[in-house]
N, C-alpha and C positions, 0 to 999 in steps of 0.2 A: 607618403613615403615611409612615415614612422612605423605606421602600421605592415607597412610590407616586409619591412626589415625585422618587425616584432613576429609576427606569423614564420619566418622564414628560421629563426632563432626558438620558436618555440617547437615548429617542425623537426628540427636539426637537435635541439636534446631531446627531443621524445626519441625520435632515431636511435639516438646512440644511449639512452636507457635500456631500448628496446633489444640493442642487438647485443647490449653489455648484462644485462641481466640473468639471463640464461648460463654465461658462463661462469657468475659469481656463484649462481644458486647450484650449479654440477660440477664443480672442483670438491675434490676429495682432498680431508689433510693427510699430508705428506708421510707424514707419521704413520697412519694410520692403513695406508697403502704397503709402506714396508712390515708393518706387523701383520695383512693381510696378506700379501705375498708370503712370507717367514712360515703362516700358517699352510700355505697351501703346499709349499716345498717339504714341510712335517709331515704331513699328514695325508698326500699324494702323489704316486709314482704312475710313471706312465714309459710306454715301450711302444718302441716306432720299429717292426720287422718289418723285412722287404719279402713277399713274398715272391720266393724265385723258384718256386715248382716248373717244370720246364714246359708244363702246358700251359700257362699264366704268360710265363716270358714267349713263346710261340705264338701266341696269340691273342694276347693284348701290344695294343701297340705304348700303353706307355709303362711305366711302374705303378703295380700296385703294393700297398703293406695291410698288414695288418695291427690296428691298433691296441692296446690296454690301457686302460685307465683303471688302476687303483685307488680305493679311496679307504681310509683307516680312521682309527681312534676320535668316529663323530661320534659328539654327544655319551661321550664316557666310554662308548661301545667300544670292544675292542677285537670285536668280527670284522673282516675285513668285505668290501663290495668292491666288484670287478665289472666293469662296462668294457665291451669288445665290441670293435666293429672296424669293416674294409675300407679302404680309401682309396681312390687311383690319382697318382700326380700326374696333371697334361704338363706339365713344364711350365705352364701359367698360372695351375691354380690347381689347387687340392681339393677333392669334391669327393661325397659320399657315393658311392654306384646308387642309382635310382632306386627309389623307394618298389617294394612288389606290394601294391595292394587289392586289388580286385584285377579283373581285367586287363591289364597295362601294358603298354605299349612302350617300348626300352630305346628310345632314338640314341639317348646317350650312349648307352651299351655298345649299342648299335656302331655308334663314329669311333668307339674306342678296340675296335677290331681290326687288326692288320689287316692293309688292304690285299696284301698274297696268300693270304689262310683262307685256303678252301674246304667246304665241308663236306666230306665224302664217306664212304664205308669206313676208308683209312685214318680218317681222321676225328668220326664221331667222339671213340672213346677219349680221347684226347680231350675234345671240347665238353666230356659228362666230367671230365677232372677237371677242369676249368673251371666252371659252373662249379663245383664244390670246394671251390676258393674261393672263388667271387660272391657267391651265393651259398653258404656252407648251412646245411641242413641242423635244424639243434637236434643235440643228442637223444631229448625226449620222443624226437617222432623216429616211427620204425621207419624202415631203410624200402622204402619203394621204388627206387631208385632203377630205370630202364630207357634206354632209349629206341628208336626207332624212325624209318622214314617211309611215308605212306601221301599219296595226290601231291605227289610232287611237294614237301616239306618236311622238314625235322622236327620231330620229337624228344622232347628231353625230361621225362615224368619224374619229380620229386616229390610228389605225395598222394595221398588217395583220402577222399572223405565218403563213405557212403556208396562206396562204387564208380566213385566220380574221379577221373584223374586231372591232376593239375600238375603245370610246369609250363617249359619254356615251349614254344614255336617259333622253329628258325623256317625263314622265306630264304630260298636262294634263289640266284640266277642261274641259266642253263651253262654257267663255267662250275657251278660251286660256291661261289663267292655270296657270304650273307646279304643280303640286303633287307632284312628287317627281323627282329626279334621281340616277343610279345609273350606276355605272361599270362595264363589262360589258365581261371581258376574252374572249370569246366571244358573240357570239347566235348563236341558235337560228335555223334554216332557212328558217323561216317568213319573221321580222323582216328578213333581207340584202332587199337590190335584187336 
């Protein structure tokens, strides 16, 4: 019986070593958190714009913004560096719009579309401004910027490498309505102008 009560006690502070440990060893001092804070309030400014261009609010279905993040006076420098980037609030949660890297397939994009916006002759140019909020071209590359719709799908070209165009591909259904959107760092022969 000794023995079981001994194992059950040596169990029972290993345990609570184990789960007490971890929080001793990652608590930050006190102090040291408001002079780290103090620094970041010195030393970095940041700007929350809503972007309300009227193809943005037509056809996103929640709030997007655009972000700034300044950052100054590191390391003696007294140049300043700016990070920008878009954001859309679902009312649940604030998320970057999907990453574009090769090929990609935008499902998010996708659900964050009014579901009454339909894509049509009348309303391409609208969704090429759209896209140049959401997805805003940097100012280094020239302006290749065209759209078009050919086998039944949307085209929305924002760049060119080589003879090669890339951009978005919008799927519709036979209302208009998107049903999928995809990032195509090439098409195919057929799909060009």
């Amino acid at each position: 019986m000794f023995q079981i009560k001994n194992t059950f006690a040596l169990h029972y502070l290993f345990g609570l070593l184990l789960t007490q440990s971890p929080m001793m060893l990652a608590q930050t001092d006190s102090l040291a958190t408001v002079r780290l804070d103090n620094f970041m309030l010195e030393n970095c400014k940041r700007t929350y714009t809503e972007i309300t261009a009227p193809a943005v609010q037509k056809i996103l279905k929640h709030k997007a913004y655009h972000i700034e993040l300044q950052t100054h006076n590191l390391y003696g420098n007294k140049t300043q560096r700016t990070n920008e980037f878009i954001v859309v609030d679902t009312d649940s949660l604030v998320t970057t719009f999907e990453s574009i890297k090769t090929n990609t397939q935008l499902p998010e994009l996708t659900s964050y579309i009014e579901d009454n916006f339909v894509l049509n002759n009348q309303t391409a140019q609208e969704f090429e401004a759209f896209l140049d909020h959401i997805y805003p071209l940097p100012d280094w590359k020239p302006d290749k910027r065209e759209y078009f719709f050919k086998n039944g799908k949307w085209y929305f070209l924002r760049d060119a490498y080589f003879r090669t165009k890339q951009g978005f591909e919008i799927s519709i259904d036979s209302t208009g309505k998107i049903v999928d959107i995809c990032y195509k760092m090439k098409w195919d022969e057929p799909e060009s102008r």
